[in-house]
C-alpha positions, 0 to 999 in steps of 0.5 A, spaced: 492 609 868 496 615 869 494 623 869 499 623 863 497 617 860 489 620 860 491 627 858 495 624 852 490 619 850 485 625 849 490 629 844 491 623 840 483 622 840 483 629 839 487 629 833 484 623 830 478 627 830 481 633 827 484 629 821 476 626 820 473 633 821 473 635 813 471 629 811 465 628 816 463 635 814 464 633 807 459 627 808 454 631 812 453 637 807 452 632 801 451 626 803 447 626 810 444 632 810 440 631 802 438 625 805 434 628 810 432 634 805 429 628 800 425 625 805 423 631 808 420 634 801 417 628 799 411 629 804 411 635 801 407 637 794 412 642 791 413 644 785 418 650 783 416 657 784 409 654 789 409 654 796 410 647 799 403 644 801 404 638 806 400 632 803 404 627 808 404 620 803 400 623 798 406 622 793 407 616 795 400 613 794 399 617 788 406 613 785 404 606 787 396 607 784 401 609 777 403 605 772 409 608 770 412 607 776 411 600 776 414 600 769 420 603 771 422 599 777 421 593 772 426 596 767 430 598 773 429 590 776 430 586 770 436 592 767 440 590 773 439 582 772 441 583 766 448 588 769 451 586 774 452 578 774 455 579 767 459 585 768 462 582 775 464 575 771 467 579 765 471 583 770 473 576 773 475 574 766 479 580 765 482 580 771 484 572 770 487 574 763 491 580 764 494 577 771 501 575 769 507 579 766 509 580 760 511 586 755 505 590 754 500 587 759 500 595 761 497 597 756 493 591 755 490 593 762 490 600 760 485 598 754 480 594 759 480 600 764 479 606 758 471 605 758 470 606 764 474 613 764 472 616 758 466 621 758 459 618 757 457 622 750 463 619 748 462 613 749 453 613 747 455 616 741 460 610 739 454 607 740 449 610 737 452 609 731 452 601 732 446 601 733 443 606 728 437 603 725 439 600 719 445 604 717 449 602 724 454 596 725 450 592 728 443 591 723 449 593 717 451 585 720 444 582 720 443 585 713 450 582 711 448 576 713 441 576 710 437 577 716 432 583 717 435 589 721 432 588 728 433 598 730 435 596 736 433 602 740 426 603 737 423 596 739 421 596 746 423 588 747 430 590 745 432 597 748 433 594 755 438 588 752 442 593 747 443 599 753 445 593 757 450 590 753 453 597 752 453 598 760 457 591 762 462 593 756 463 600 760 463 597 767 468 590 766 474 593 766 473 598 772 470 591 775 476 588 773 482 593 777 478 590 784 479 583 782 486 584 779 487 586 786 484 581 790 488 576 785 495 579 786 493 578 794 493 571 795 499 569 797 503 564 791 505 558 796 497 557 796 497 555 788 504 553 788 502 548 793 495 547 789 500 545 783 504 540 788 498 536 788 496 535 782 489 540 782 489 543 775 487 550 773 480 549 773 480 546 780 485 551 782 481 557 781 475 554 784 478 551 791 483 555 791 482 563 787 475 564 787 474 562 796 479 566 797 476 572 793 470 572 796 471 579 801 472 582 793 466 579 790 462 582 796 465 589 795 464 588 787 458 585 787 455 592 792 459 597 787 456 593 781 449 594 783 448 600 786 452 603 780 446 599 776 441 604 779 444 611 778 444 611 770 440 616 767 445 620 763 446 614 757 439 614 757 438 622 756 443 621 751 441 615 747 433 613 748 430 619 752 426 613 756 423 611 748 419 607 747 413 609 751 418 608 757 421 602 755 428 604 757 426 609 762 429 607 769 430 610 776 434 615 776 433 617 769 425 617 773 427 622 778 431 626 774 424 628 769 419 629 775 425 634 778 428 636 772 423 636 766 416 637 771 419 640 776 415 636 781 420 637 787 416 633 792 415 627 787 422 626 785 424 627 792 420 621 793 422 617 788 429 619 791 427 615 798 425 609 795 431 608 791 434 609 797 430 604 801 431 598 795 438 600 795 440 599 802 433 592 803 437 589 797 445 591 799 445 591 807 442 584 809 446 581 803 452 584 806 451 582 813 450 575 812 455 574 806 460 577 811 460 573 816 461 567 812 467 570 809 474 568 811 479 575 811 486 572 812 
């Protein structure tokens, strides 16, 4: 290689660098650098306007010995169950009904898409309404069809379900973009030449549609379930973690030990292990579904 070669090398690498620079600094102020800070004070006992004391695990220990951080990981666990398999094959159905031509099919996926854009306190208080006990939509349903009315956020065997259902009605239309995209991709003489040899549209999209979206399926499934995770706003707004933290999750967890308690050093903790399950149950499945999936 020649000196020239070498020296242009250096600048295109250079310039590279330079056009990485701001988001690389973006990464580190707000993503890296809290990271790090969390783990650093959940070894601390710190709470607001005390100087830290450094305990080590302390915090830990005192939240696994807890039975209401066992609660809330259950809730998170079973929430999650109950989100990102429906939520994922809802989007997958939208997607299959809206990939076609026609004359309002933009509107029609603009109105798929609208929950997902539209402010949580709008979206919490249409549901609230739904779910108001015995006045709402919901129980005004089951009284109309001679059933008692069930008050929905008030039973601790309901709460979960109820939040659920409003979470994958929110979350289907911005999961469907990602399949919609991922349809629009494959290429149409593969289904033509399906259609050919007599596969239906059933086996069509399970031979065919469904392995050739398997790189998508993978992002989404990531996205849908650490979206799962970071709730707390629709739980502030509609439960508060009522009843007897029957509703309570994770990030709704950290947000009343820092914010409510003022318990830095807790929260700070609790921080760290949502990291540490997010990255156990996402990175591994990441790695071994990636290897068996075909990209082109």
């Amino acid at each position: 290689m020649t000196r020239n070669a070498a020296a242009r090398r250096r600048k295109e690498a250079l310039q590279g660098w330079m056009l990485l620079l701001p988001a690389l600094a973006i990464m580190l102020v707000f993503t890296v650098y809290p990271v790090f800070r969390s783990l650093y004070l959940s070894l601390f006992k710190y709470r607001m306007g005390k100087v830290p004391e450094w305990i080590g695990l302390g915090n830990y220990e005192q939240l696994f010995s807890n039975s209401t951080f066992w609660k809330v990981m259950r809730n998170t666990v079973v929430f999650a169950l109950m989100t990102v398999l429906p939520s994922m094959a809802l989007g997958l159905m939208l997607a299959l009904l809206v990939n076609r031509r026609g004359r309002h099919i933009g509107f029609i996926r603009s109105s798929f898409f609208y929950p997902s854009v539209m402010p949580m306190i709008a979206i919490a208080s249409v549901w609230m309404f739904i779910y108001m006990a015995r006045n709402g939509l919901f129980d005004q349903l089951l009284i109309s069809l001679g059933l008692e009315p069930m008050n929905v956020l008030s039973n601790k065997d309901t709460v979960l379900p109820a939040m659920a259902v409003m979470y994958d009605w929110k979350e289907a239309g911005y999961l469907m973009i990602f399949f919609l995209s991922g349809i629009q991709s494959i290429s149409q003489d593969v289904t033509e030449a399906a259609a050919i040899d007599g596969a239906t549209g059933w086996k069509t999209f399970r031979y065919i549609t469904l392995p050739l979206l398997a790189p998508t399926t993978l992002f989404v499934s990531t996205i849908a379930f650490t979206n799962c995770f970071k709730l707390a706003d629709q739980v502030i707004i509609m439960t508060e973690g009522a009843p007897n933290n029957a509703s309570t999750l994770l990030l709704y967890y950290i947000y009343q030990q820092g914010f409510t308690n003022m318990n830095y050093g807790r929260s700070s903790a609790l921080t760290v292990i949502m990291l540490a399950l997010l990255m156990v149950v996402s990175l591994p499945r990441f790695f071994s579904q990636d290897r068996k999936i075909h990209y082109n």
